[in-house]
mmCIF file as Biopython writes it, N, C-alpha, C and O atoms, coordinates in Angstrom:
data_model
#
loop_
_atom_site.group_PDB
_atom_site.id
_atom_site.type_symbol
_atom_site.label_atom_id
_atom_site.label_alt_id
_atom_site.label_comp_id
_atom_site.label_asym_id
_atom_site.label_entity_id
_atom_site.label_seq_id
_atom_site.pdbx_PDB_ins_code
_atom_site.Cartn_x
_atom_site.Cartn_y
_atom_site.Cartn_z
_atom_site.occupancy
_atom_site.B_iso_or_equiv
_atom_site.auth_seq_id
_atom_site.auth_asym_id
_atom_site.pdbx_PDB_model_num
ATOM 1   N N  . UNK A ? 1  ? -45.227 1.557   -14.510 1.0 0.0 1  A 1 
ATOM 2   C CA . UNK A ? 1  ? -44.231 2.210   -13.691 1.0 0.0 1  A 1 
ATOM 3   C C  . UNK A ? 1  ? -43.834 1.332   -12.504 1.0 0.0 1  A 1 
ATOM 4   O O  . UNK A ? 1  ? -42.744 1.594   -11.996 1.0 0.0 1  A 1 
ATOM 5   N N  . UNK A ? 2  ? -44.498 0.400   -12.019 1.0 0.0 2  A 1 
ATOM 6   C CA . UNK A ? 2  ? -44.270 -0.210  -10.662 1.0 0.0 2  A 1 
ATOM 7   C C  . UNK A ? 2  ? -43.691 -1.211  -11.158 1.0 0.0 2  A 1 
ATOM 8   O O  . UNK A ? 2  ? -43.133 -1.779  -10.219 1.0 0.0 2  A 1 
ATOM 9   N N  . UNK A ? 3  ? -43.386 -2.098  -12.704 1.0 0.0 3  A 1 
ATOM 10  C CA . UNK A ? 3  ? -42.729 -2.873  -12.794 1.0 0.0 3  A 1 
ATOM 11  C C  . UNK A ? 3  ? -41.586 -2.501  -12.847 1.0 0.0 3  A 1 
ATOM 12  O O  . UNK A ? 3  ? -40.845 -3.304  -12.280 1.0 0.0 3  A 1 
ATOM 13  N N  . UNK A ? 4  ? -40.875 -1.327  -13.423 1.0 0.0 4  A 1 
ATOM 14  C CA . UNK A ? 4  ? -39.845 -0.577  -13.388 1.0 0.0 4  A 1 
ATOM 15  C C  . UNK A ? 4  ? -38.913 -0.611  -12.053 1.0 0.0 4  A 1 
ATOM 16  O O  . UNK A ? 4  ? -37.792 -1.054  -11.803 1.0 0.0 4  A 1 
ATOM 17  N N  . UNK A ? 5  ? -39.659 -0.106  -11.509 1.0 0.0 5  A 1 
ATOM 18  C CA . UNK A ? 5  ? -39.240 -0.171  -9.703  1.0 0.0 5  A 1 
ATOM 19  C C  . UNK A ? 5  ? -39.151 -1.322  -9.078  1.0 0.0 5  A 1 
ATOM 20  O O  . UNK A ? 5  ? -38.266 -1.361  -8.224  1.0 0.0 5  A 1 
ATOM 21  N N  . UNK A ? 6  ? -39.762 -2.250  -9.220  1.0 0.0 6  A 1 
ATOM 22  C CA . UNK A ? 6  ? -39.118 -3.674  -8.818  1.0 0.0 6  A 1 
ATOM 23  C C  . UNK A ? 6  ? -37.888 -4.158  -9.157  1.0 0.0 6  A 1 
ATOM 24  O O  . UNK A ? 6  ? -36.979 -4.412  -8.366  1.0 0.0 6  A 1 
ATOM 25  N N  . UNK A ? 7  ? -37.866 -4.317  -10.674 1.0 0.0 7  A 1 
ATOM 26  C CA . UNK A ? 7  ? -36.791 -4.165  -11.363 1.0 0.0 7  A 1 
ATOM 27  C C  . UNK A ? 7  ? -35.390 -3.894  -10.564 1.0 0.0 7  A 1 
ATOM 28  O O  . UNK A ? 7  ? -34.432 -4.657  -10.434 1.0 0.0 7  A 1 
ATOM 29  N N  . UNK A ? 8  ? -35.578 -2.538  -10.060 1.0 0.0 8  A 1 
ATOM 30  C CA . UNK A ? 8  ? -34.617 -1.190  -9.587  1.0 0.0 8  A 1 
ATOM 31  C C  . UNK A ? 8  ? -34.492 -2.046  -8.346  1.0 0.0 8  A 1 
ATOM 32  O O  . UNK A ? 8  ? -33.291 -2.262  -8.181  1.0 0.0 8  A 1 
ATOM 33  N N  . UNK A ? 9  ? -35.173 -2.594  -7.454  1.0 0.0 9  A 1 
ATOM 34  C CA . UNK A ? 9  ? -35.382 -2.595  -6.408  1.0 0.0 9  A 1 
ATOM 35  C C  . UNK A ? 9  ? -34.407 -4.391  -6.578  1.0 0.0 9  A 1 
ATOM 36  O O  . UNK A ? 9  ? -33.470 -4.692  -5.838  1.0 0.0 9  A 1 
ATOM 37  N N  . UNK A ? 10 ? -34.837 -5.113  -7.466  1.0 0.0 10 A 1 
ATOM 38  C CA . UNK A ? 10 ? -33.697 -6.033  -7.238  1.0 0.0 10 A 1 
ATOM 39  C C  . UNK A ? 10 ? -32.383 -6.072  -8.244  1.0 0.0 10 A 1 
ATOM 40  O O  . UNK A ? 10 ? -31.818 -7.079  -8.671  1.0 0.0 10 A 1 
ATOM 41  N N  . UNK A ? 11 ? -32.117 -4.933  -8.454  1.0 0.0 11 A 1 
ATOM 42  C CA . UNK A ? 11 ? -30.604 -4.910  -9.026  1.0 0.0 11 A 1 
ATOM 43  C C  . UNK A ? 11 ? -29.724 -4.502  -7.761  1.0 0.0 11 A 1 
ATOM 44  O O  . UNK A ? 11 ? -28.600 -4.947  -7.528  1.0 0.0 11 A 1 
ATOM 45  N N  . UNK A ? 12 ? -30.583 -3.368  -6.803  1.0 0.0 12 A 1 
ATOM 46  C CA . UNK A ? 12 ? -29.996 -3.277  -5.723  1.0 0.0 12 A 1 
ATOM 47  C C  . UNK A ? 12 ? -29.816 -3.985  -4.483  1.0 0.0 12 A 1 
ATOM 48  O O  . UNK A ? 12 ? -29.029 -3.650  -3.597  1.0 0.0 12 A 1 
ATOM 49  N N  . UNK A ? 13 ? -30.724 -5.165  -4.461  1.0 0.0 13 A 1 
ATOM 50  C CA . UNK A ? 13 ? -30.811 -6.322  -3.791  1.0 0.0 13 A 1 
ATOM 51  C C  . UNK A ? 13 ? -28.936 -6.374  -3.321  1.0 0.0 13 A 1 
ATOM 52  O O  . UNK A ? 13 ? -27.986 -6.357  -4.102  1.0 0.0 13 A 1 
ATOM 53  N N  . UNK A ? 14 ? -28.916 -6.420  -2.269  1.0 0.0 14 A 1 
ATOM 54  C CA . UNK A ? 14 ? -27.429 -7.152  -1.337  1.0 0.0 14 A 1 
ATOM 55  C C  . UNK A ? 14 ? -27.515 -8.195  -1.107  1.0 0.0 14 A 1 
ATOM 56  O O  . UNK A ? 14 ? -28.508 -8.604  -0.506  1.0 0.0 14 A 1 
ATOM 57  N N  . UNK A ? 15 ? -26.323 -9.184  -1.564  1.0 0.0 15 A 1 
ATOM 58  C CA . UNK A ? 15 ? -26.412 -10.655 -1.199  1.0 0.0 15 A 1 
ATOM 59  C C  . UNK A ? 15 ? -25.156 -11.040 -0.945  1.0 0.0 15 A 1 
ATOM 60  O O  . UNK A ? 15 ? -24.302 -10.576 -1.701  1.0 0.0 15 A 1 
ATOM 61  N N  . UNK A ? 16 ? -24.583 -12.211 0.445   1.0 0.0 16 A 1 
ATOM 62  C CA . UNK A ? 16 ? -23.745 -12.073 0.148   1.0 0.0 16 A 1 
ATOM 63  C C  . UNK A ? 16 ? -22.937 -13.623 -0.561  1.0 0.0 16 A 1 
ATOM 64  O O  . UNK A ? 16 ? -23.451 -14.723 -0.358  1.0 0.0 16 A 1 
ATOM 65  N N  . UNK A ? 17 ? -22.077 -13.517 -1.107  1.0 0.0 17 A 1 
ATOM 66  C CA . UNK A ? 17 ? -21.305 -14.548 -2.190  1.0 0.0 17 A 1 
ATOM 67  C C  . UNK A ? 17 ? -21.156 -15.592 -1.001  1.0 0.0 17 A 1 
ATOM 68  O O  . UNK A ? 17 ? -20.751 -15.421 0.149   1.0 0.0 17 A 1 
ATOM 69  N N  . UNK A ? 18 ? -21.770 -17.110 -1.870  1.0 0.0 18 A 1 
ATOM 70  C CA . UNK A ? 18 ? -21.237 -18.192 -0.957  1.0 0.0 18 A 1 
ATOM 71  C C  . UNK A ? 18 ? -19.926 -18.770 -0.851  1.0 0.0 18 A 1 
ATOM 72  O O  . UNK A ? 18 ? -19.768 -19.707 -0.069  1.0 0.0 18 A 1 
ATOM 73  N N  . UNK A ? 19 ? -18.755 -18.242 -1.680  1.0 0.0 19 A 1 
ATOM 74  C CA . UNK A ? 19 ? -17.614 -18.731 -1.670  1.0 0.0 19 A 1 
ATOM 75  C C  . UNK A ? 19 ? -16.995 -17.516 -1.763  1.0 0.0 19 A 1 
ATOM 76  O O  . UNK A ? 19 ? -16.475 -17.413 -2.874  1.0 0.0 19 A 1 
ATOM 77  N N  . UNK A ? 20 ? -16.727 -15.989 -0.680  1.0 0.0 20 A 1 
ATOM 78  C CA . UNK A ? 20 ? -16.155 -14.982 -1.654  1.0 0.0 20 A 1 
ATOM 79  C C  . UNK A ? 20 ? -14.735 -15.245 -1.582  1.0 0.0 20 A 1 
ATOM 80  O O  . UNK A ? 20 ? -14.143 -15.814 -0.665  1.0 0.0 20 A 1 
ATOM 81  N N  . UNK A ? 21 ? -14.154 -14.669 -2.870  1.0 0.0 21 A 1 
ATOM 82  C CA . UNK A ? 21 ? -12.849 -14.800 -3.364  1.0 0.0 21 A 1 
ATOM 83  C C  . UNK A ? 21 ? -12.182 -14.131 -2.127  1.0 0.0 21 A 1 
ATOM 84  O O  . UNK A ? 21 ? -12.747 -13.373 -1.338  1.0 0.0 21 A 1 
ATOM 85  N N  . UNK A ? 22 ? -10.958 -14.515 -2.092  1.0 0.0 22 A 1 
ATOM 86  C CA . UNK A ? 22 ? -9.551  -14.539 -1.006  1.0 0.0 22 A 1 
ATOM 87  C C  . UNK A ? 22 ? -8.851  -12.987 -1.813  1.0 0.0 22 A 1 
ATOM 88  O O  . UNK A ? 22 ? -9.314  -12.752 -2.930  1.0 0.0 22 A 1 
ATOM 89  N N  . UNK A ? 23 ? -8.124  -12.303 -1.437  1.0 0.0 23 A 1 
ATOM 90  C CA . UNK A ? 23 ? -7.519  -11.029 -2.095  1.0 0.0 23 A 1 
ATOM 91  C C  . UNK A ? 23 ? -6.338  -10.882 -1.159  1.0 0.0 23 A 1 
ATOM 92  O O  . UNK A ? 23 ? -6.469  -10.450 -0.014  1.0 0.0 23 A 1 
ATOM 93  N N  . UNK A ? 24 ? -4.956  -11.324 -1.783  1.0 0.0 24 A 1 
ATOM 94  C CA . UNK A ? 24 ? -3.859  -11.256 -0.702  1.0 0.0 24 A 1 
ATOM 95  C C  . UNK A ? 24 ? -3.588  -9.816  -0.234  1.0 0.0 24 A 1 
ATOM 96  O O  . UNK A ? 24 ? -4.033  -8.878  -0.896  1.0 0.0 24 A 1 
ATOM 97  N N  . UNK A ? 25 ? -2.903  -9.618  0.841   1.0 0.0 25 A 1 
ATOM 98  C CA . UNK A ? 25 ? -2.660  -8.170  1.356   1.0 0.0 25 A 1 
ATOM 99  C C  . UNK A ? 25 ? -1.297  -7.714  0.763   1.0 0.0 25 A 1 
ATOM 100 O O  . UNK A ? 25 ? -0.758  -6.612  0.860   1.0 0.0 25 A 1 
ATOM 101 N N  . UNK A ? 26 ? -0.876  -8.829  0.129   1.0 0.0 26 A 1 
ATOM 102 C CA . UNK A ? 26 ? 0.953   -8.667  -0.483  1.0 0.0 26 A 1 
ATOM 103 C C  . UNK A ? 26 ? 0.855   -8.614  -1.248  1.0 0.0 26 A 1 
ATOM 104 O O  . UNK A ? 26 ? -0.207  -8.900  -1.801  1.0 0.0 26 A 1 
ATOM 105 N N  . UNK A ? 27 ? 2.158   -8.105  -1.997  1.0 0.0 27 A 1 
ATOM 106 C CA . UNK A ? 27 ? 2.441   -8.361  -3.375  1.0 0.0 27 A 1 
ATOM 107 C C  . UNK A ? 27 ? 3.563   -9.038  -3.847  1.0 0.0 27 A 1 
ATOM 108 O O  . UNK A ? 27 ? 4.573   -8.791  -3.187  1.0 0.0 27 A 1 
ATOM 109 N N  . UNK A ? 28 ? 3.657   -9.518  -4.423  1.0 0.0 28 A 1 
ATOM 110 C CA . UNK A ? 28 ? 5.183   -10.764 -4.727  1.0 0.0 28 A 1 
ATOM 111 C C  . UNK A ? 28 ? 5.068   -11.873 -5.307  1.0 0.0 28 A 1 
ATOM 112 O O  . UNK A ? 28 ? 4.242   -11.772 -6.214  1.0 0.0 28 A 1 
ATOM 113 N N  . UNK A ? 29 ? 5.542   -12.992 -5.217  1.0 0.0 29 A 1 
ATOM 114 C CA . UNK A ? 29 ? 5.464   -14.053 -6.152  1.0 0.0 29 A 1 
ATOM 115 C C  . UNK A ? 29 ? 4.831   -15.032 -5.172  1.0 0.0 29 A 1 
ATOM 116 O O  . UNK A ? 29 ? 4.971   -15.070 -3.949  1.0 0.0 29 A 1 
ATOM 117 N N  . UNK A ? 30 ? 3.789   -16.155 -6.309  1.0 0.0 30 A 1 
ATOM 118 C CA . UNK A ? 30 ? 3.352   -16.675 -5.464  1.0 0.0 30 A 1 
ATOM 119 C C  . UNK A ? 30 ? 3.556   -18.446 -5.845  1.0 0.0 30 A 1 
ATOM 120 O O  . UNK A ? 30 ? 3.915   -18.867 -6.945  1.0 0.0 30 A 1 
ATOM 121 N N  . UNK A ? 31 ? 3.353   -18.975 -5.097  1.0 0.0 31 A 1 
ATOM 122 C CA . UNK A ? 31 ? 3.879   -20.180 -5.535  1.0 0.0 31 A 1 
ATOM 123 C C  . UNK A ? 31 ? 2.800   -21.495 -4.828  1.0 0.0 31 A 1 
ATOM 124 O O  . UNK A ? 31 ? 2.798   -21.638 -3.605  1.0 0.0 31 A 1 
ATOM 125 N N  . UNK A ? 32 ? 1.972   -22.347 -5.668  1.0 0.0 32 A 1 
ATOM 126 C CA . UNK A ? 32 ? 0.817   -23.134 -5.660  1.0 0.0 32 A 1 
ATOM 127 C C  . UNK A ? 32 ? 1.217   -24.590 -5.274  1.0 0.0 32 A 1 
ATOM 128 O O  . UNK A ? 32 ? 1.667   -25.269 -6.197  1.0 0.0 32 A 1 
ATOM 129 N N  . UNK A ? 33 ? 1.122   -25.154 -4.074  1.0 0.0 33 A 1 
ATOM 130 C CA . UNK A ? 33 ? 1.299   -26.232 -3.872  1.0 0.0 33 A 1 
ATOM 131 C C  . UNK A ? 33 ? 0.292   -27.205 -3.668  1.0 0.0 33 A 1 
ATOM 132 O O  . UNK A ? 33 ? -0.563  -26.861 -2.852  1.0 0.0 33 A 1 
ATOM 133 N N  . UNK A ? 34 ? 0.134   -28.460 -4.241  1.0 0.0 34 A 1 
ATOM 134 C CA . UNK A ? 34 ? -0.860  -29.230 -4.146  1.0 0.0 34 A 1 
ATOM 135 C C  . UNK A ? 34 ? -0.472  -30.409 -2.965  1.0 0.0 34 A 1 
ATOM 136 O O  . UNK A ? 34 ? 0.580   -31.046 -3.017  1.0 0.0 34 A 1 
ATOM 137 N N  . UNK A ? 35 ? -1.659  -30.619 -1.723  1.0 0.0 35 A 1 
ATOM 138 C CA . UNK A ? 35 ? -0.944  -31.094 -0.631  1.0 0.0 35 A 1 
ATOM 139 C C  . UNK A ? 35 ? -2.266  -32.051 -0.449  1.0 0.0 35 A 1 
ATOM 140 O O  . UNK A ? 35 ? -3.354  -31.763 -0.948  1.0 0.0 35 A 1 
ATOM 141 N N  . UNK A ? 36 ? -2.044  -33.124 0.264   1.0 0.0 36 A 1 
ATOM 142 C CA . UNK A ? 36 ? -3.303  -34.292 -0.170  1.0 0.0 36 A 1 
ATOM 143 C C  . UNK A ? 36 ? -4.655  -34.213 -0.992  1.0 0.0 36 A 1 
ATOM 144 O O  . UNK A ? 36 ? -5.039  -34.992 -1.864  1.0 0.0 36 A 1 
ATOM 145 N N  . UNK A ? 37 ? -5.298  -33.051 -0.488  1.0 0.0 37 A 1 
ATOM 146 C CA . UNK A ? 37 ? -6.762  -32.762 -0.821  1.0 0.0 37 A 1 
ATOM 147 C C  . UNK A ? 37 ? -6.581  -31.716 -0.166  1.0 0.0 37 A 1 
ATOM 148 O O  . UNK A ? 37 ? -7.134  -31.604 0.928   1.0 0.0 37 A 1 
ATOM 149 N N  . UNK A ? 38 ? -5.738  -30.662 -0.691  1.0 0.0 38 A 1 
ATOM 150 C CA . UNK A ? 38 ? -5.801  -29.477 0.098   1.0 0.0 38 A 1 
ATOM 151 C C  . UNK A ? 38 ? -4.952  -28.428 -1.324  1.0 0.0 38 A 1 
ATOM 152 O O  . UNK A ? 38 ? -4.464  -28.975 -2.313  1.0 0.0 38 A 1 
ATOM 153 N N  . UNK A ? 39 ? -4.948  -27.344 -1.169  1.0 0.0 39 A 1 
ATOM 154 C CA . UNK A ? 39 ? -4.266  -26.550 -2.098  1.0 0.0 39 A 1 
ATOM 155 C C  . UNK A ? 39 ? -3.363  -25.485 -1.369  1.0 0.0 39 A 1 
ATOM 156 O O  . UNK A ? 39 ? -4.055  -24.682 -0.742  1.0 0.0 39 A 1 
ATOM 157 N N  . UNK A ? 40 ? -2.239  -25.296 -1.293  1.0 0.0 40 A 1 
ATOM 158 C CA . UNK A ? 40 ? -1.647  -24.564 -0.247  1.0 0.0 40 A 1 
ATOM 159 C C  . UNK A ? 40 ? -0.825  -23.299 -1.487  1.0 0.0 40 A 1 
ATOM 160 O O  . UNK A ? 40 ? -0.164  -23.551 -2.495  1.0 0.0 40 A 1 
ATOM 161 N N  . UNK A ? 41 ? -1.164  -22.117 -0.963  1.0 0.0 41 A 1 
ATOM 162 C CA . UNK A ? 41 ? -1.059  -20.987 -1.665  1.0 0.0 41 A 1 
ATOM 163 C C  . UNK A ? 41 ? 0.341   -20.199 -1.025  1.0 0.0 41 A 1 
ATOM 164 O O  . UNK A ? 41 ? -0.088  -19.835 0.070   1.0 0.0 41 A 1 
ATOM 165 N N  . UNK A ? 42 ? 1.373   -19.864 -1.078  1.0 0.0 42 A 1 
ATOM 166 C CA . UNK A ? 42 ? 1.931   -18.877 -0.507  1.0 0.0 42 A 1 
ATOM 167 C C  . UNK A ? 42 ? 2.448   -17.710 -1.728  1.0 0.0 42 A 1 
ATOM 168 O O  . UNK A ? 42 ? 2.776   -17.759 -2.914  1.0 0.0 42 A 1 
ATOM 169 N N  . UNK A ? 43 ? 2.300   -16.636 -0.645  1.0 0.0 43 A 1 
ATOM 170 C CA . UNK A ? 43 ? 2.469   -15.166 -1.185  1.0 0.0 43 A 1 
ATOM 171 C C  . UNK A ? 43 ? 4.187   -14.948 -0.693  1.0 0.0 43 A 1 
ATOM 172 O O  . UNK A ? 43 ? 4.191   -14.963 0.538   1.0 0.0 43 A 1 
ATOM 173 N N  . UNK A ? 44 ? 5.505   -14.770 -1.190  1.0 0.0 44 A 1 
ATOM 174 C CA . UNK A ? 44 ? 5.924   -13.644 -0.840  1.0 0.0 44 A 1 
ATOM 175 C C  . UNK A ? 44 ? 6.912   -12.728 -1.391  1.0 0.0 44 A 1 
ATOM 176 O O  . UNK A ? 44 ? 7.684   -12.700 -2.349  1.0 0.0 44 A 1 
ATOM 177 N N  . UNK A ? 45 ? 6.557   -11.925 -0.323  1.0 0.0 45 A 1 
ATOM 178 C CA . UNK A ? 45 ? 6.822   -9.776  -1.082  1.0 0.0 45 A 1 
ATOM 179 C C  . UNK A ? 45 ? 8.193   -10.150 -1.105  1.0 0.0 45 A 1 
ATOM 180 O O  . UNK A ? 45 ? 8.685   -11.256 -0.885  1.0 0.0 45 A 1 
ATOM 181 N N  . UNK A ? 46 ? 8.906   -8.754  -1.490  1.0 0.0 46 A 1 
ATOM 182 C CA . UNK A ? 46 ? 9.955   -8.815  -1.987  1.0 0.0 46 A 1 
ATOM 183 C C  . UNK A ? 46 ? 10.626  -8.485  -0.667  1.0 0.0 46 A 1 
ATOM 184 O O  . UNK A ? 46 ? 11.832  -8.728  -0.675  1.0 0.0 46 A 1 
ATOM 185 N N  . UNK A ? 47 ? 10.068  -7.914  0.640   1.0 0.0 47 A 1 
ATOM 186 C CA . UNK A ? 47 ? 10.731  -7.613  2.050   1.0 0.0 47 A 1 
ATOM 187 C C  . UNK A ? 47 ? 11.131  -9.265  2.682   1.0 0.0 47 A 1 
ATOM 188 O O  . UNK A ? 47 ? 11.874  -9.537  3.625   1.0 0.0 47 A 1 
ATOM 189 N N  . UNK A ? 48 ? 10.653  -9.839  2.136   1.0 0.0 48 A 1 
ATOM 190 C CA . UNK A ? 48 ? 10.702  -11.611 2.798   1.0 0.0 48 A 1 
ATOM 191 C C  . UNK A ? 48 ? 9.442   -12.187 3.579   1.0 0.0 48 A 1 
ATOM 192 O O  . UNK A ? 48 ? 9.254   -13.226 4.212   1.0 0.0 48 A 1 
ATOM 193 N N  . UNK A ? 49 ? 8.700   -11.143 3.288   1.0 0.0 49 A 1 
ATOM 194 C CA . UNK A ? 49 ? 7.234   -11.614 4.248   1.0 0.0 49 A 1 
ATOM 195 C C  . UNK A ? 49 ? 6.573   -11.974 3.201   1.0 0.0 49 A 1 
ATOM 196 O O  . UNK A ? 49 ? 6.525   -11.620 2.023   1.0 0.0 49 A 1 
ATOM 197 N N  . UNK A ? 50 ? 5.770   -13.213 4.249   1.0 0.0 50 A 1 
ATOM 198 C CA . UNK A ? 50 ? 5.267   -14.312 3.426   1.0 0.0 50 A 1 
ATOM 199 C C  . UNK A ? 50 ? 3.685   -14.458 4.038   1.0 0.0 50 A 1 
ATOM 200 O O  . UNK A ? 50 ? 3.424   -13.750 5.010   1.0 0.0 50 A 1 
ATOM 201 N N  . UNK A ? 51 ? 2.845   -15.163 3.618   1.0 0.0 51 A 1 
ATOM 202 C CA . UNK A ? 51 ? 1.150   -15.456 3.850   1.0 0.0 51 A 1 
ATOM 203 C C  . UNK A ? 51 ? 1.024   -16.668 3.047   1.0 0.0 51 A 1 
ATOM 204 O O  . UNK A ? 51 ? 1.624   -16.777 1.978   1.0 0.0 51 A 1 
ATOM 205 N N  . UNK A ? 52 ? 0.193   -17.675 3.562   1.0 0.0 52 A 1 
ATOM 206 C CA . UNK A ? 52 ? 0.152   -19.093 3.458   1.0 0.0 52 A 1 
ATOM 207 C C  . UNK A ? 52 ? -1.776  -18.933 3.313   1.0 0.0 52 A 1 
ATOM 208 O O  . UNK A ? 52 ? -2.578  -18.599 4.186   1.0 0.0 52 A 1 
ATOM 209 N N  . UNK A ? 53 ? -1.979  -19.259 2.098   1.0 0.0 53 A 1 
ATOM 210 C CA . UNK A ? 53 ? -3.804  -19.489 2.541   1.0 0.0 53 A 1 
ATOM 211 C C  . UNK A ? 53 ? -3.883  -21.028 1.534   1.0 0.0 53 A 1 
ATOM 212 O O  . UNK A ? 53 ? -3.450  -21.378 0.436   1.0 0.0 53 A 1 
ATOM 213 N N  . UNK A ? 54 ? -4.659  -21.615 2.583   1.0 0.0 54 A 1 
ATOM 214 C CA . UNK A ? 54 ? -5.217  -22.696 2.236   1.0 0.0 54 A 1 
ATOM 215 C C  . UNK A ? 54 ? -6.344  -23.228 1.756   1.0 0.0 54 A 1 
ATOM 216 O O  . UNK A ? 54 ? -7.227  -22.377 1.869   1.0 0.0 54 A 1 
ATOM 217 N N  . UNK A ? 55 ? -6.687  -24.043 1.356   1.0 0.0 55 A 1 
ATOM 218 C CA . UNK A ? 55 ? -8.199  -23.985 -0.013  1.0 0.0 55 A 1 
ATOM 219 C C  . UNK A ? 55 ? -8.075  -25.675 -0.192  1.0 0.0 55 A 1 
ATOM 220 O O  . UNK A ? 55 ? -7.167  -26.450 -0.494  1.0 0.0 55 A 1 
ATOM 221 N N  . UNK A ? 56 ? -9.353  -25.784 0.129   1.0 0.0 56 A 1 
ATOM 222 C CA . UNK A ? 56 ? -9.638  -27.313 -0.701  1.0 0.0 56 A 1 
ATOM 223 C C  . UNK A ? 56 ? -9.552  -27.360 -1.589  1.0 0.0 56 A 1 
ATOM 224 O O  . UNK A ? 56 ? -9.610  -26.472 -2.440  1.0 0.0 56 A 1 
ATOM 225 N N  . UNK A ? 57 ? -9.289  -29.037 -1.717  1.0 0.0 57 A 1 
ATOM 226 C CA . UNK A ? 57 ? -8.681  -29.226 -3.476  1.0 0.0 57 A 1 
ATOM 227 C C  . UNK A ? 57 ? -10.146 -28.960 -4.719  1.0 0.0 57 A 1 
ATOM 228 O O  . UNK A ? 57 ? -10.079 -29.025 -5.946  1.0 0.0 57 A 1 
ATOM 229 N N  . UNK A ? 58 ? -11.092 -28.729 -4.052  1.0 0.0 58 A 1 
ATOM 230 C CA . UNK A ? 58 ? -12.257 -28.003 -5.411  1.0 0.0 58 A 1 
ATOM 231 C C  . UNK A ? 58 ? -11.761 -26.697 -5.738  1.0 0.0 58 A 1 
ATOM 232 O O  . UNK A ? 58 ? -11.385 -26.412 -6.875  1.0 0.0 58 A 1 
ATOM 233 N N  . UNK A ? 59 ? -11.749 -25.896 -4.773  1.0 0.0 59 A 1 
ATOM 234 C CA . UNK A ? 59 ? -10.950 -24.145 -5.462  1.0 0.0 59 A 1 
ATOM 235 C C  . UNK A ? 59 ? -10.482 -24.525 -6.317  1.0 0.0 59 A 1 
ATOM 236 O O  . UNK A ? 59 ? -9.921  -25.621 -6.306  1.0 0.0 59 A 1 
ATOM 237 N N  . UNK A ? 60 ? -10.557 -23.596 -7.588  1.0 0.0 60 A 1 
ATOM 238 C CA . UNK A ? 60 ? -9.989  -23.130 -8.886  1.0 0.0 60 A 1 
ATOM 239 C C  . UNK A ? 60 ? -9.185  -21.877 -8.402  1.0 0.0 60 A 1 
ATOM 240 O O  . UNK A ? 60 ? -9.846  -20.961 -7.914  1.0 0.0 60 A 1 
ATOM 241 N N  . UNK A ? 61 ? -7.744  -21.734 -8.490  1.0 0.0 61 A 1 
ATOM 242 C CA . UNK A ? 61 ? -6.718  -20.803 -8.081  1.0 0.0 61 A 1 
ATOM 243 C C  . UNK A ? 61 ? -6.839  -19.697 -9.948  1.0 0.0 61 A 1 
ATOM 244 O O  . UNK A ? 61 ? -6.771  -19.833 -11.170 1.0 0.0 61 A 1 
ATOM 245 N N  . UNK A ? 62 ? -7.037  -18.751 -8.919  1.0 0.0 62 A 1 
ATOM 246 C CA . UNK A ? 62 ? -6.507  -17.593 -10.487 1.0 0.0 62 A 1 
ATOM 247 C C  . UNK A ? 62 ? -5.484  -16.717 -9.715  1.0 0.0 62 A 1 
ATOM 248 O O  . UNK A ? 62 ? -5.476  -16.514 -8.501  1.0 0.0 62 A 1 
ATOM 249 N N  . UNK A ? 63 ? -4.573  -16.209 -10.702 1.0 0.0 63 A 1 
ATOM 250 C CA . UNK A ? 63 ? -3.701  -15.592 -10.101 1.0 0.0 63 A 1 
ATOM 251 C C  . UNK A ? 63 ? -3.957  -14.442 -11.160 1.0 0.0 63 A 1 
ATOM 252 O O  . UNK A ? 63 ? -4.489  -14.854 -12.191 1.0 0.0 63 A 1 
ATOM 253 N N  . UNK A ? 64 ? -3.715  -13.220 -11.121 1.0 0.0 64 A 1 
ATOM 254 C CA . UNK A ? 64 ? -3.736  -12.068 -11.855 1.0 0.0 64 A 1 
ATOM 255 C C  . UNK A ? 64 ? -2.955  -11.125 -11.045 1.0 0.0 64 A 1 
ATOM 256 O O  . UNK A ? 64 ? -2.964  -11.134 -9.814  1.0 0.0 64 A 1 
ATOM 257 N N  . UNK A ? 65 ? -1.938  -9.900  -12.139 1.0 0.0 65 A 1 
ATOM 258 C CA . UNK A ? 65 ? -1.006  -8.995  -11.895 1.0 0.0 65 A 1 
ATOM 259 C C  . UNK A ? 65 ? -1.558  -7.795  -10.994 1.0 0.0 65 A 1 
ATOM 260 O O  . UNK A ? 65 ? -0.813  -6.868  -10.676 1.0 0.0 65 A 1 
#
């Protein structure tokens, strides 16, 4: 029984992510620019507002709907 509960005890373990993922606050089109050793991201909505996030050139960019 007490191995059980360890178990339990580290599924619930909190840790936090050494790289956590970016989640834009917009929605709209986005468009990926590659800039020396840098990756330059912009978001924008369909109102004309725009958000710029930047990422070294190691980030792997995913984009999903």
């Amino acid at each position: 029984m007490t191995q059980g509960l360890a178990r339990v005890e580290e599924l619930f373990e909190t840790r936090f992510p050494k790289n956590p993922a970016v989640i834009s606050d917009l929605d709209g089109v986005i468009e990926v620019q590659t800039l020396e050793k840098n990756l330059l991201v912009r978001v924008t909505a369909h109102e004309l507002e725009e958000n710029q996030y930047y990422f070294s050139g190691e980030y792997v960019v995913m984009v999903k709907p």
